[in-house]
LOPA-532697 format. One record per residue (C-alpha): residue in three letters; y, z, x negated. Coordinates in steps of 0.25 Angstrom, whole numbers, plus 5000, padded with zeros to 4 digits. Example, Ala and Ser with C-alpha at 12.3 -4.5 7.8 and 13.67 -1.06 7.14 Angstrom:
ALA498250314951SER499650294945
//
This chain:
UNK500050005000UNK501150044988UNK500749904984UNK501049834997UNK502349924999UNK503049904984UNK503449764987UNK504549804995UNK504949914985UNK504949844972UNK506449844969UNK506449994971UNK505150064967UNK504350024956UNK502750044960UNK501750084949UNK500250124952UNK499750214941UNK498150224940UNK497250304933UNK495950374931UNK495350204929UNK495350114918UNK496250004916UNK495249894922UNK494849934933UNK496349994936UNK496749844935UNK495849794944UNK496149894956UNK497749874952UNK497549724952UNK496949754966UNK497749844974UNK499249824966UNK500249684966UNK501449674958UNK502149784966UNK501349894959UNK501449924945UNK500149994939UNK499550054927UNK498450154923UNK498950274918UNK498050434921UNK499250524915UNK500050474927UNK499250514937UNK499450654929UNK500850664928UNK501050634942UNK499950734948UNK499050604953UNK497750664955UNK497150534962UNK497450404970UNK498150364976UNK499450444974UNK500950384974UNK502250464966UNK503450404969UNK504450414956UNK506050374956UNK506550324944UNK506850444937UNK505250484937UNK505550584949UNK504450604958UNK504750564972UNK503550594980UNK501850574979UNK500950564988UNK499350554987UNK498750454996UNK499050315002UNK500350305010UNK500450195023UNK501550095020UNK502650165029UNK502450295021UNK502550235008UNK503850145011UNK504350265015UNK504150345001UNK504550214994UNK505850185002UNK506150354998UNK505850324982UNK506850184983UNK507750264988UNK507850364977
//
């Protein structure tokens, strides 16, 4: 869904899917998958640490200055997550 939504927030918010726990391959092939240009994505396990992810999928919302807007564990519906992204393009 974050995929299908980032289009129409592209100028505002940048969109980065952070993996872990998985090697690079198959990472790739699931991101290749499930992720379009809209969607930046890398593999990284120390993320998932300095943001208290303890599994997926999870979503942190950060402005600019690294400040932690809100997270949330679990899939959103399309009119919920508009509204968190319309909150962090406002900021």
């Amino acid at each position: 869904m974050i995929d299908a939504v980032a289009s129409d927030y592209q100028d505002t918010i940048s969109f980065i899917a952070v993996a872990g726990r998985s090697d690079l391959d198959p990472t790739a092939a699931r991101a290749e998958e499930l992720l379009s240009d809209n969607v930046a994505w890398g593999l990284d396990d120390s993320i998932w640490e300095l943001y208290d992810i303890l599994g997926q999928p999870a979503s942190v919302m950060i402005t600019g200055d690294d400040i932690i807007v809100e997270g949330w564990y679990g899939a959103l519906g399309e009119d919920d997550m508009r509204s968190k992204f319309d909150l962090l393009a406002s900021l």
